[in-house]
N, C-alpha and C positions, 0 to 999 in steps of 0.2 A: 365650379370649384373642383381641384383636382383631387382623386384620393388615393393612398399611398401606393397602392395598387397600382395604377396609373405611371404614377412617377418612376417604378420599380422596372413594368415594362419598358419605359422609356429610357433606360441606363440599362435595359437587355440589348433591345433597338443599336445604341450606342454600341455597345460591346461587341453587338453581332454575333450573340450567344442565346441557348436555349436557355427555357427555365432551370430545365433537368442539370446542364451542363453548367449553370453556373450555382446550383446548388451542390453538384461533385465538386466542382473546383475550390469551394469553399469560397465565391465572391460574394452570395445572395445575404453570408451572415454577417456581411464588411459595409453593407448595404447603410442602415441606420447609421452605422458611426458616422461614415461619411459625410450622409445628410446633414447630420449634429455641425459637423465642422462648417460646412457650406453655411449652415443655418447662422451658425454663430460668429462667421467672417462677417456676411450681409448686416446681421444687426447691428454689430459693433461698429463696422467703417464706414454702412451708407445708408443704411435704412432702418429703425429701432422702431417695434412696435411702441406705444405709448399705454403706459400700465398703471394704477392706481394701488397701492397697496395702503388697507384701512388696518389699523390699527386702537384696541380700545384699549385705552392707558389707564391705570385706576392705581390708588394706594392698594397693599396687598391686605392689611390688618382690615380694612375698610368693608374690600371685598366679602372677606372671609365671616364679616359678625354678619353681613349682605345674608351669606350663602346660610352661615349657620341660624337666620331667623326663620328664611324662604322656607329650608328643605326639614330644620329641627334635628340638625345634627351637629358634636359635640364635638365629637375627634376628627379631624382632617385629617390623621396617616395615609387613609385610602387613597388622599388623591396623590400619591409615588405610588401606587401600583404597575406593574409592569401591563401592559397592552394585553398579554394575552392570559390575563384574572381579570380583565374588566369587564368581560361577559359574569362574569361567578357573584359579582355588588350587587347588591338588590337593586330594584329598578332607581329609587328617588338617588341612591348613590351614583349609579350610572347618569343619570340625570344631573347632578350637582357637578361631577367631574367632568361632563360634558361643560356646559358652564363654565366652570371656573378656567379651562382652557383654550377660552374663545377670547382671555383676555393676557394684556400684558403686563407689566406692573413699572411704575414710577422709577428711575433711577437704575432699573435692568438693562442691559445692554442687547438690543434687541437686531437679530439679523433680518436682511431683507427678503425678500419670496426667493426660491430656487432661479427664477426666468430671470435675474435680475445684474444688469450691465452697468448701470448709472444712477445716478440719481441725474432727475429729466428738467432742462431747461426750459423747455415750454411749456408746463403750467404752473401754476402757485401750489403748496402745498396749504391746506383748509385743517380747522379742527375746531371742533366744539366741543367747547367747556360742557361737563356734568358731573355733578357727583350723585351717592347712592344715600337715602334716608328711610330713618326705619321702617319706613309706610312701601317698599320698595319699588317707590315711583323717581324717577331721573329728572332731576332738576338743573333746566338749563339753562347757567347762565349767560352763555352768549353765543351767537350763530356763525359759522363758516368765518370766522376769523382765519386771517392769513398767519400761518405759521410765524412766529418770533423767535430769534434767536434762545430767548430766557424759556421758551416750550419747549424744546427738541433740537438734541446736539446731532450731528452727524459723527458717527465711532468708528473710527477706519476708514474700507474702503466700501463695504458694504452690509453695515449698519448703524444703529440709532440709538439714541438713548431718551427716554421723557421726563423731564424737569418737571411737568405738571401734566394733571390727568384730562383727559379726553380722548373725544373721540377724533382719529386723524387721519386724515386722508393725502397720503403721498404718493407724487406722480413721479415715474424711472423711466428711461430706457429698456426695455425686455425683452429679451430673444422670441422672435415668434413663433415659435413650434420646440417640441423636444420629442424626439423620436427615440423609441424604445424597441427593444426585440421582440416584443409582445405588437406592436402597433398592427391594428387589422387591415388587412389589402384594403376592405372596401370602407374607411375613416375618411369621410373627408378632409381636407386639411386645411382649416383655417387663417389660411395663409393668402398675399395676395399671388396672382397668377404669375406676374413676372420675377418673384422671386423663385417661385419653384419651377418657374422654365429652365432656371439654373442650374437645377439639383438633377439632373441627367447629368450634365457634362461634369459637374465637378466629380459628380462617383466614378463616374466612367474613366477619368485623369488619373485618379486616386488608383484604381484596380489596373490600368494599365502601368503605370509604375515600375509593378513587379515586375515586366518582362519587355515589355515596348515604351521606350521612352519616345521614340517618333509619335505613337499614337498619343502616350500620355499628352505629349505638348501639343497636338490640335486641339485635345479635348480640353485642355487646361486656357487654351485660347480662346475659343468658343465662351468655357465659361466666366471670362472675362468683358468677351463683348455683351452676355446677357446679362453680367452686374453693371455694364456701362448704360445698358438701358432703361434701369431701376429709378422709376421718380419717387421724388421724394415730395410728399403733396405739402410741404412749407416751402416749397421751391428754391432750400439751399441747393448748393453745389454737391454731387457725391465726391466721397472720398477715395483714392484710389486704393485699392485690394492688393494685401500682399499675400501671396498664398504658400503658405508652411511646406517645408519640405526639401531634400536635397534635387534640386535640378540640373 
């Protein structure tokens, strides 16, 4: 597995630049974005991690008599506290808002994770039924049912909404990595290999741009022929790559 470090050297390699020299030149901090875009070409056109996003659907009113037996408390304003007062709630308040936003509510119009490209054709979307009773044990009435139309609307382009409560498990398309300016050299990346065999050439396309369009288009070639190598383990066709920008 390669780690970001690695990869970074490897679009030096490319560039045929020092560390030092592409950290004066300002390329090393162009570095992440670029990756992002490459990352986000591949999953969109030819190869899509496969992701789960679970979801626990409940009535809100339900919820909340739940929370105010569990923890024996009255007033709920605490839970709109802003992030940084929720160190200052006493522990069981910290405790109950933790809680209470581990869930989604009935009829909310619900977005899907940040990684998130599609809603994913290859698996069924699941949800079990449970509700919440005095005794605060979860009673279920039925197992991995396949989503129904009358359970869960699709809202947009990416999100949902739940006609009835459960707990659900929906499968997308989702970007495989997201790279940030904080990402540590030595992170491996949970990526497969020949996607990020790619992620040299396309940075190195990208940074040449600014001043060598000859080199941009070798490097823009290259990393072409390593998304053509990209399988896809359902053994469709990939799709061909268009890649942004004025050439």
């Amino acid at each position: 597995m390669y780690t970001w470090g690695y990869i970074k050297e490897a679009t030096l390699a490319k560039l045929d630049v020092s560390n030092v020299d592409a950290v004066n030149l300002g390329y090393m901090n162009r570095f992440y974005i670029y990756a992002n875009e490459a990352i986000g070409q591949i999953s969109s056109a030819v190869k899509a991690k496969l992701a789960y996003a679970t979801f626990k659907a409940v009535h809100k009113e339900r919820l909340l008599k739940y929370l105010s037996r569990k923890y024996q408390i009255v007033d709920f304003t605490f839970l709109h506290t802003t992030p940084y007062n929720v160190e200052d709630l006493p522990a069981k308040f910290q405790a109950c808002l933790k809680e209470y936003k581990s869930y989604v509510f009935v009829n909310d119009v619900v977005k899907m994770p940040d990684d998130y490209i599609a809603f994913s054709l290859k698996s069924k979307a699941y949800v079990t039924r449970y509700e919440y009773y005095t005794n605060f044990d979860r009673f279920y009435i039925e197992e991995n049912k396949t989503v129904a139309d009358n359970d869960c609307l699709l809202y947009g382009s990416q999100s949902v909404k739940f006609i009835e409560p459960g707990l659900y498990e929906i499968p997308y398309d989702a970007r495989w990595f997201i790279f940030s300016s904080t990402t540590p050299d030595d992170l491996e990346i949970p990526v497969p290999s020949m996607i990020l065999d790619a992620l040299p050439s396309y940075i190195a396309s990208q940074i040449f741009k600014i001043d060598d369009e000859q080199k941009a288009a070798i490097m823009r070639n290259e990393f072409e022929i390593f998304v053509s190598r990209i399988n896809d383990n359902d053994d469709s066709e990939p799709e061909s790559i268009v890649i942004g920008g004025d050439w």
